[in-house]
C-alpha positions in Angstrom: 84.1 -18.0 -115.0 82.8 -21.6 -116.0 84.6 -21.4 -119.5 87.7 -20.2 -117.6 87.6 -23.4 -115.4 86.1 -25.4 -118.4 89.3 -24.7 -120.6 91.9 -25.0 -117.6 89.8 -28.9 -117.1 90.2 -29.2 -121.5 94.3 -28.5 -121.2 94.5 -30.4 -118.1 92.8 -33.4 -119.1 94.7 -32.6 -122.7 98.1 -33.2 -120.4 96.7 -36.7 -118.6 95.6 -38.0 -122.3 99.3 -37.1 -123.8 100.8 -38.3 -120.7 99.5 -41.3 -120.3 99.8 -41.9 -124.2 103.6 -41.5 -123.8 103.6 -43.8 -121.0 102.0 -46.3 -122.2 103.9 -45.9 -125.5 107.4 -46.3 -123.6 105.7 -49.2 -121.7 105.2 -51.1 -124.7 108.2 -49.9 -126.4 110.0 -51.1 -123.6 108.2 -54.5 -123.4 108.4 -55.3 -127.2 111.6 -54.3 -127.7 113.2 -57.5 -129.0 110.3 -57.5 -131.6 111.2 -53.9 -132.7 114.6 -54.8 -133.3 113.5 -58.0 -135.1 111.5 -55.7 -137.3 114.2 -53.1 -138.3 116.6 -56.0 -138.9 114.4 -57.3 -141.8 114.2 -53.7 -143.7 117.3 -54.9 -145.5 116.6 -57.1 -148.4 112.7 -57.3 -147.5 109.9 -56.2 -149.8 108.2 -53.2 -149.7 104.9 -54.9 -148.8 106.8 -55.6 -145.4 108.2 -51.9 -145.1 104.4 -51.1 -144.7 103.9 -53.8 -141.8 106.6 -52.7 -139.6 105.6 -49.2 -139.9 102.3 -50.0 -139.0 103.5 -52.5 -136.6 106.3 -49.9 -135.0 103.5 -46.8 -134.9 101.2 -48.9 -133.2 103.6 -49.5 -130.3 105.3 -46.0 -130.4 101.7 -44.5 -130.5 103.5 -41.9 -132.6 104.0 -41.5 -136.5 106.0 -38.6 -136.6 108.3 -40.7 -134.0 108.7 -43.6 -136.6 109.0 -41.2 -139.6 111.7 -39.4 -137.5 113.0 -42.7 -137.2 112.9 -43.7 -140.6 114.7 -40.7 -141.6 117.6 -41.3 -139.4 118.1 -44.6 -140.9 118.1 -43.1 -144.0 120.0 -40.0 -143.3 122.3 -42.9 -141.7 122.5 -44.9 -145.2 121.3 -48.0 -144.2 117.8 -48.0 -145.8 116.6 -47.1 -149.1 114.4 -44.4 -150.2 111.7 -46.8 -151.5 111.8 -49.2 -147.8 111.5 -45.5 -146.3 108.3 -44.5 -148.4 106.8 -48.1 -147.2 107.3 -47.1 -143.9 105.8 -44.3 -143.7 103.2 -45.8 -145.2 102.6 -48.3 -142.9 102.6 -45.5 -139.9 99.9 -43.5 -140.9 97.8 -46.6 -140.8 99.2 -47.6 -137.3 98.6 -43.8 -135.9 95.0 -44.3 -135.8 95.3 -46.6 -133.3 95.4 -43.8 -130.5 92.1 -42.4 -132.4 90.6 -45.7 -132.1 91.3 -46.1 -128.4 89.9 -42.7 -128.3 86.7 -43.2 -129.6 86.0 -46.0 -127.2 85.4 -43.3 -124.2 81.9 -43.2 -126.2 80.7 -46.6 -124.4 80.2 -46.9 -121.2 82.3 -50.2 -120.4 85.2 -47.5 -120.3 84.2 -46.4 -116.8 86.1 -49.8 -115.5 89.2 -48.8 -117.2 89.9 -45.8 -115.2 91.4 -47.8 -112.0 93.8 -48.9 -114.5 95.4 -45.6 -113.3 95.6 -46.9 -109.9 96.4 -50.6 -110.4 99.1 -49.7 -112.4 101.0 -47.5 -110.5 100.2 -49.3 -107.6 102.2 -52.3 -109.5 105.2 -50.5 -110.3 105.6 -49.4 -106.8 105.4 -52.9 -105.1 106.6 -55.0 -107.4 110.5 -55.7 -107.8 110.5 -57.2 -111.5 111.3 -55.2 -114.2 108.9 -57.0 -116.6 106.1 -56.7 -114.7 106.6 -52.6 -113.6 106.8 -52.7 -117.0 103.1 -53.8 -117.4 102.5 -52.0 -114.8 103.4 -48.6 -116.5 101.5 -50.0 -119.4 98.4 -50.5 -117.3 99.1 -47.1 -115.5 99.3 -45.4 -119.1 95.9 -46.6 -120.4 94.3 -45.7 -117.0 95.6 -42.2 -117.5 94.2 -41.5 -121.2 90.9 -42.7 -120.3 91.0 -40.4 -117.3 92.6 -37.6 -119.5 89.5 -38.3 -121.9 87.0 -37.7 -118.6 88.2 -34.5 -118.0 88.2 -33.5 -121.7 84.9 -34.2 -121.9 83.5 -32.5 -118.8 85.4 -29.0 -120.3 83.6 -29.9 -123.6 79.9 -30.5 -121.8 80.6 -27.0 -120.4 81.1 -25.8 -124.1 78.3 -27.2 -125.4 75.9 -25.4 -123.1 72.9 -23.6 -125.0 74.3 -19.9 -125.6 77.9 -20.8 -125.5 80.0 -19.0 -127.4 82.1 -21.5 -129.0 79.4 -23.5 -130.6 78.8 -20.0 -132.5 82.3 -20.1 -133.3 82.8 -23.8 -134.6 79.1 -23.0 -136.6 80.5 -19.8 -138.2 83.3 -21.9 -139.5 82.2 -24.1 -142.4 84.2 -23.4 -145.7 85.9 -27.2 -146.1 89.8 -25.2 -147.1 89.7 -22.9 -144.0 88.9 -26.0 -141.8 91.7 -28.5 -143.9 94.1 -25.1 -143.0 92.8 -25.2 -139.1 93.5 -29.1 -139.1 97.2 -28.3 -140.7 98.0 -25.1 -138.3 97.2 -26.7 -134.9 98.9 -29.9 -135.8 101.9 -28.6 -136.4 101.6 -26.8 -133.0 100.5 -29.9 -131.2 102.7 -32.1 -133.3 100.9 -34.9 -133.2 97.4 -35.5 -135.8 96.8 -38.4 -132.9 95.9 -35.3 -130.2 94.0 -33.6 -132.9 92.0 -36.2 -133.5 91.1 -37.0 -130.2 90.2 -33.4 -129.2 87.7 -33.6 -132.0 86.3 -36.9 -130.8 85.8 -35.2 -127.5 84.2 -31.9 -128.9 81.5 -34.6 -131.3 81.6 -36.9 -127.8 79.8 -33.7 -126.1 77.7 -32.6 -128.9 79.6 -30.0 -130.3 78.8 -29.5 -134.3 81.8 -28.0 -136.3 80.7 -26.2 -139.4 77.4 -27.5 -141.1 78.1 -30.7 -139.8 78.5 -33.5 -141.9 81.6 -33.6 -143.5 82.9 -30.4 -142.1 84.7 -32.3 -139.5 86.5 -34.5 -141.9 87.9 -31.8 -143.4 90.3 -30.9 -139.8 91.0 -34.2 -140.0 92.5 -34.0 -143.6 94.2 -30.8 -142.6 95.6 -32.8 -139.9 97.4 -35.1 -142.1 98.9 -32.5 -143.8 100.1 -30.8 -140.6 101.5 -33.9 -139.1 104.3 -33.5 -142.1 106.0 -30.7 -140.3 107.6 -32.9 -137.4 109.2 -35.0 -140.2 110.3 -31.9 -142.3 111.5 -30.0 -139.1 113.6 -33.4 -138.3 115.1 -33.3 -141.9 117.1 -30.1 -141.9 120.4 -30.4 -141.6 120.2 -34.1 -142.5 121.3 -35.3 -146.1 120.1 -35.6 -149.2 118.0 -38.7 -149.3 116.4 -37.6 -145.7 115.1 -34.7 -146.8 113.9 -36.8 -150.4 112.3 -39.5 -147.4 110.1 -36.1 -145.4 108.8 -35.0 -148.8 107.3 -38.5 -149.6 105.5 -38.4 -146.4 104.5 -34.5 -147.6 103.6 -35.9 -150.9 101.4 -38.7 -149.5 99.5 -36.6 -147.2 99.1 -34.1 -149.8 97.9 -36.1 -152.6 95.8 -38.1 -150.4 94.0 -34.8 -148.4 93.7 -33.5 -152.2 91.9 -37.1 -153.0 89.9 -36.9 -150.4 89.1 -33.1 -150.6 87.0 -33.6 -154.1 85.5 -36.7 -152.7 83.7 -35.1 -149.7 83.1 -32.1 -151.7 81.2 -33.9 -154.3 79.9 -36.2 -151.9 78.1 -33.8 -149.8 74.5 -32.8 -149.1 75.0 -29.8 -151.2 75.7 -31.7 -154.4 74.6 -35.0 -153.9 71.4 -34.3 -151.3 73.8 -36.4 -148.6 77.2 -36.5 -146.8 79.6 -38.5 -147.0 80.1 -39.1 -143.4 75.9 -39.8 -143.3 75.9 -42.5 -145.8 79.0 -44.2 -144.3 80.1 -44.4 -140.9 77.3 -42.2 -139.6 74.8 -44.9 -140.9 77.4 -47.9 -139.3 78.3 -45.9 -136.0 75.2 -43.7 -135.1 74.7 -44.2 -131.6 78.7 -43.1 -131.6 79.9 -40.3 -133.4 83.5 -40.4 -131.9 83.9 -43.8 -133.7 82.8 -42.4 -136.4 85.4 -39.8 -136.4 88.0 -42.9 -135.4 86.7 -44.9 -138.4 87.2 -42.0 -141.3 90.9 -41.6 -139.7 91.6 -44.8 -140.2 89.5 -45.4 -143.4 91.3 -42.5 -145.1 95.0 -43.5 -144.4 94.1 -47.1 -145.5 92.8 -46.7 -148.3 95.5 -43.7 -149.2 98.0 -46.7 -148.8 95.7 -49.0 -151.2 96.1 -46.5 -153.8 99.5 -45.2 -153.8 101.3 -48.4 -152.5 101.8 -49.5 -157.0 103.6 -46.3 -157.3 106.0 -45.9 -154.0 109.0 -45.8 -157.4 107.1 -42.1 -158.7 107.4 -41.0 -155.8 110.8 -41.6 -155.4 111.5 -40.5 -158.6 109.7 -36.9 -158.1 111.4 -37.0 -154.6 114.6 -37.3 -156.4 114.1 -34.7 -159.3 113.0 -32.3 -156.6 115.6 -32.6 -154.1 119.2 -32.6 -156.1 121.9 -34.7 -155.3 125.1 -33.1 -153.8 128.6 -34.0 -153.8 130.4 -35.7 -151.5 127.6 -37.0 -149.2 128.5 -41.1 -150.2 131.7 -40.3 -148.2 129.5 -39.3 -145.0 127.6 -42.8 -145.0 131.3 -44.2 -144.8 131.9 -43.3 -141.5 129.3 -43.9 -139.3 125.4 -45.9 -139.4 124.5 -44.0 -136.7 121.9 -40.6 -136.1 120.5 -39.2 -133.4 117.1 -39.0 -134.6 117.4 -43.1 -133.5 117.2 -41.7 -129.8 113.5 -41.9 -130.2 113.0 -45.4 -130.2 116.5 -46.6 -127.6 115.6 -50.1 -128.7 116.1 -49.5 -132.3 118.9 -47.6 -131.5 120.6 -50.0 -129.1 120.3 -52.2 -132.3 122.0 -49.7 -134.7 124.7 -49.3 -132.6 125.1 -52.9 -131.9 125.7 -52.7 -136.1 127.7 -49.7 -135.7 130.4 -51.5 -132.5 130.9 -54.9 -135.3 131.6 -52.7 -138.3 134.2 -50.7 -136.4 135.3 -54.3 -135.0 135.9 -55.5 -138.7 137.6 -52.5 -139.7 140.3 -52.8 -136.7 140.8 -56.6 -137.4 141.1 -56.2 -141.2 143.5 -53.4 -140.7 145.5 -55.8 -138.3 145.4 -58.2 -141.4 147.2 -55.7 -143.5 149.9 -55.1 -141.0 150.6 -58.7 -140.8 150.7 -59.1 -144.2 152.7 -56.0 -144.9 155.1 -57.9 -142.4 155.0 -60.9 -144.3 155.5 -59.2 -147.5 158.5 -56.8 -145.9 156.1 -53.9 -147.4 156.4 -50.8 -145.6 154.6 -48.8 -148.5 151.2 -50.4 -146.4 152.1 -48.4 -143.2 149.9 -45.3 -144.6 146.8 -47.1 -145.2 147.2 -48.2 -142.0 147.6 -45.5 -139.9 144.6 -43.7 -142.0 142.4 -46.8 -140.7 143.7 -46.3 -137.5 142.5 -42.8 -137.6 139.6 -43.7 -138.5 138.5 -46.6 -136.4 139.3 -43.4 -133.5 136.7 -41.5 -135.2 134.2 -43.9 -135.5 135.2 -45.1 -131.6 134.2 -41.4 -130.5 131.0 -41.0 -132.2 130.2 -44.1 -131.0 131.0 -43.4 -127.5 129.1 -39.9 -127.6 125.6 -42.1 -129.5 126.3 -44.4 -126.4 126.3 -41.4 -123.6 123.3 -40.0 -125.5 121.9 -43.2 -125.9 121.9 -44.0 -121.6 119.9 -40.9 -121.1 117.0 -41.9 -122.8 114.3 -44.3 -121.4 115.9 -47.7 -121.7 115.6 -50.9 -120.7 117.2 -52.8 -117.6 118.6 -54.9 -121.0 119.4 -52.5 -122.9 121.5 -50.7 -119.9 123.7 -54.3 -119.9 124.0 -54.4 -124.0 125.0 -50.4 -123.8 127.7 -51.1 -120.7 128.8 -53.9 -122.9 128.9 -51.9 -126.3 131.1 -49.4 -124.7 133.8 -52.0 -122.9 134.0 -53.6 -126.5 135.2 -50.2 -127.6 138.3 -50.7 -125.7 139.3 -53.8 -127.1 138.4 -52.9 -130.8 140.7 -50.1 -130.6 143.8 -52.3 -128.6 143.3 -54.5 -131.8 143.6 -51.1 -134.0 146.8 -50.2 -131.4 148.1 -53.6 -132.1 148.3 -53.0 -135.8 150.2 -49.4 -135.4 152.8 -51.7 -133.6 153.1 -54.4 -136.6 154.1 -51.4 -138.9 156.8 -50.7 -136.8 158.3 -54.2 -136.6 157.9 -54.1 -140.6 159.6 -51.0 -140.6 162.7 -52.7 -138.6 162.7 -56.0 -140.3 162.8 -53.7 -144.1 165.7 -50.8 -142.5 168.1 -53.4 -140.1 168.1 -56.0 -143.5 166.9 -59.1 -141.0 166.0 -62.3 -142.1 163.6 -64.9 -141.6 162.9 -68.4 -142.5 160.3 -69.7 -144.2 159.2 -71.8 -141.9 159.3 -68.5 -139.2 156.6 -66.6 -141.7 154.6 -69.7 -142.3 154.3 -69.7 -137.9 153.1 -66.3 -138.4 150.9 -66.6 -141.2 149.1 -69.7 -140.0 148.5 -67.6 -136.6 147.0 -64.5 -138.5 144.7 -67.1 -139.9 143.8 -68.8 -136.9 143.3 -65.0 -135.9 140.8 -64.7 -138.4 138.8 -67.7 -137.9 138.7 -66.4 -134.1 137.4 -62.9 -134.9 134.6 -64.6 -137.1 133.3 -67.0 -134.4 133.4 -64.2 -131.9 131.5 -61.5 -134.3 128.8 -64.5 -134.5 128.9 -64.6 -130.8 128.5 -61.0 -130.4 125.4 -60.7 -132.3 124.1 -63.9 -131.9 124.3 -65.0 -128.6 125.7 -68.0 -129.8 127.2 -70.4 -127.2 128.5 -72.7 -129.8 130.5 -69.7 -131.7 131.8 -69.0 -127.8 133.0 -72.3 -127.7 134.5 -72.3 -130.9 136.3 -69.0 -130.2 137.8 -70.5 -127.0 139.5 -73.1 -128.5 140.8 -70.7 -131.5 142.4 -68.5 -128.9 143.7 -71.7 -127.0 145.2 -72.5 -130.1 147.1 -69.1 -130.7 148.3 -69.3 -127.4 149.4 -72.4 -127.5 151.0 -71.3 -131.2 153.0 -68.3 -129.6 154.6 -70.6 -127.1 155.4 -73.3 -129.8 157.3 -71.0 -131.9 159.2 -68.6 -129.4 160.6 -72.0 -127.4 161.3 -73.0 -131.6 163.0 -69.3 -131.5 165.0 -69.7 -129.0 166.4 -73.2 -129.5 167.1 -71.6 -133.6 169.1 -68.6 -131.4 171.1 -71.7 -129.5 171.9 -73.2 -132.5 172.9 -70.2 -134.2 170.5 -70.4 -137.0 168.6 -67.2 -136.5 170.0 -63.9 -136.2 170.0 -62.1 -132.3 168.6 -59.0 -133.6 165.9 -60.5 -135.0 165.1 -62.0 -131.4 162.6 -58.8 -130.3 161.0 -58.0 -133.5 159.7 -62.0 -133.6 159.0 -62.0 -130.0 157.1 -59.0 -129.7 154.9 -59.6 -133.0 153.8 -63.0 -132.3 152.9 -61.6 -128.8 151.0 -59.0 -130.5 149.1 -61.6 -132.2 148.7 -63.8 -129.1 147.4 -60.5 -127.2 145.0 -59.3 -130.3 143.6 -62.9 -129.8 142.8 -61.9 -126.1 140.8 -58.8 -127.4 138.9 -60.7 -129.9 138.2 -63.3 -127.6 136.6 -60.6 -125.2 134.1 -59.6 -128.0 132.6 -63.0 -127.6 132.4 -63.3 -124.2 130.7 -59.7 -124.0 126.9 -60.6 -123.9 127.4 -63.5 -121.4 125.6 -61.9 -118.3 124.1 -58.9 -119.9 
């Protein structure tokens, strides 16, 4: 009956430790967020050195590197990042997942007996205190609280299986060929989905005295099978997704692989068998006796750094086997056209508050380019343009809708107080994008009138409108800087501009109708005018709410 109690304490304890893990990963997540998005902004046009350091950076405060891979395949699958940024990436997060190993291994000193109230304090802050910054340390406090007491009860089940006589110390003896054990780490990975719980079940089992195989290296080798196993998330996220996502989860397969295979030989040869010693003796066992779950920490992190070291030169191979491996197929350049957003961005909100931020100013451009066209088809009494337009039109409602749906999806997830604001925000700017999109379906059908009723205009009367489709332009510009800036100056600069066309549309209809009192402009041409340099005045309006829609978020 003991081992009965013993594993229900091992899976409960396993709960507290995965638990408190993901709340003190959304803690931080939540806390750093600006910094996250600071990160992902610089993926463009950065070196690949760099891709490594935000993957490291991102894993570290995600606690999770199949969430960043997941991550990294979305902005891939999404066509904003390149193949060889993606490979640095991932990279970079198998060094920063052996940060929860390392925090792990330090149940093995004593200090961590302090750490537990952490549980309590933190909690206990979230529930008295008002601010959402510091709830938010709280939950961060609360989190780390939780794995160390996770970790207590994970190694009270293991004491219990470590008993003289117990049955699963004959098991874990019995099992010591180094391919079964790399094919144990691989199999309850991918179960688990996480190499970071792996790992820390086998620092509890060596915490409590447990011996897995001949000891050793024996050990090592789950951990190398863990690696391996930690692929599947990433492969699992890729199906269905496009070409160069599933080309991005079989780099991270080919890392792991090639670097377990690296490994494999080097423990092999490196063991008491052939050489008289282990590996894991001569190393960290020597460095970290008094503490064999650091030891275990140390080889997890050792391994994936110096996996990185050697394979960094030749992130282009891979990409080039990726490529030769996983065939391009048609069409898929047209699928990147259409949106920069994926779901598999959910996992981090703040990056993908950040995308979509991108995503709300693209489909901004495209409406305000495609009113351009309409004014100039106007100008230009070219009615051929009304097509093109009403396909962007179509368009921009496309876009408008997946956008909407990302947003919805987006405000179930664990957000920020922030983020809630920039996500209200993103979804009232949708309305006025698409009144500018509306705006330019009307302009083709003043075009069509001016072309089919034979009216005329004076040069003078298209130079009014001309000049206000510029000043237009210039508006839109200092309001997009506004928008993802926060720039008050570009707020001010916008104001005036819209001022300006309103001050425009008033100047030229009272210069309208004194032309209709002198009988030097047609009556018929009276509503075409009026309404399209009211359109203008009223797309000004719309723009002009794009930079005012950050001001109390």
């Amino acid at each position: 009956m003991d081992y009965v109690y013993a594993i229900m304490g091992l899976l409960g304890g396993l709960g507290v430790l995965l638990f408190g893990f993901k709340v003190l990963s959304d803690a931080i997540e939540k806390l750093a967020n600006d910094k996250l998005r600071s990160l992902f902004n610089k993926t463009t046009g950065t070196g690949k050195l760099a891709g490594v350091g935000i993957g490291l950076v991102t894993t570290a405060v995600v606690q999770s590197s199949g969430a960043t891979t997941i991550m990294t395949i979305g902005f891939v699958n999404a066509g904003v990042m390149s193949l060889a940024m993606a490979a640095a990436i991932i990279m970079g997060a198998n060094i920063g997942t052996t940060v929860t190993a390392q925090i792990a291994a330090l149940s093995a000193f004593d200090f961590t007996a302090f750490i537990l109230p952490l549980a309590f304090i933190g909690i206990f802050m979230t529930m008295i205190c008002k601010k959402d910054k510091i709830r938010t340390i709280g939950f961060i406090l609360g989190g780390l609280g939780l794995v160390f007491v996770g970790l207590e009860f994970m190694s009270m089940s293991m004491n219990t299986f470590s008993q003289p006589g117990s049955p699963l110390q004959g098991v874990l003896a019995a099992i010591d060929n180094p391919f079964l054990l790399i094919l144990i780490g691989m199999i309850f990975t991918a179960l688990l989905q996480s190499s970071s719980a792996l790992t820390t079940i086998l620092i509890t089992m060596v915490g409590a005295g447990l011996v897995i195989g001949n000891g050793g290296n024996s050990v090592l080798f789950v951990i190398l099978g863990s690696n391996i196993g930690s692929c599947i998330t990433a492969i699992i996220s890729s199906i269905g997704a496009n070409t160069n996502a599933k080309r991005t989860a079989l780099i991270h397969l080919m890392f792991n692989v090639f670097g377990t295979i690296l490994f494999t030989v080097l423990l092999l040869v490196w063991s008491e068998n052939v050489c008289g010693v282990d590996f894991m003796n001569v190393t960290f066992g020597s460095w970290f006796a008094d503490a064999p779950q650091t030891q275990i920490a140390m080889f997890h992190t050792f391994f994936n750094l110096i996996c990185v070291l050697i394979f960094f030169p030749f992130i282009n191979i891979f990409v080039k086997i990726a490529t030769l491996v996983v065939r391009d197929k048609k069409a898929e350049e047209e699928q990147h056209e259409t949106t920069l957003l994926d779901d598999r961005l959910l996992t981090t909100p703040s990056i993908a508050v950040l995308q979509a931020r991108k995503e709300v100013t693209r489909l901004a451009t495209l409406a305000i380019e495609t009113l351009n066209d309409s004014v100039n088809a106007f100008i230009a009494k070219d009615t051929g343009k009304s097509g093109d337009i009403k396909e962007n039109i179509a368009k921009a409602n496309e876009i408008t809708k997946r956008v909407t749906k990302f947003l919805i999806k987006l405000s179930g997830s664990e957000v920020s107080y922030r983020d809630e604001k920039i996500i209200s925000a993103l979804h009232e700017s949708l309305g006025d994008i698409m009144r500018i999109a509306d705006l330019a379906d009307n302009m083709t059908k003043y075009t069509v009138h001016y072309v089919d009723d034979k009216l005329d205009f004076s040069e003078s009367v298209i130079g009014e409108v001309r000049e206000m489709n510029e000043k237009l332009r210039k508006l839109f510009d200092a309001s997009m800087i506004a928008f993802n800036d926060y720039d008050v100056n570009s707020v001010i600069k916008a104001e005036e501009l819209e001022n300006e066309i309103d001050a425009m549309r008033k100047r030229t209809i009272d210069g309208h109708i004194k032309r209709l009192n002198d009988g030097t402009c047609q009556p018929q041409s009276s509503s075409i005018f009026i309404n399209l340099v009211g359109n203008i005045e009223r797309a000004a309006d719309h723009v002009l709410n794009l930079a005012h829609a950050f001001d109390k978020k």
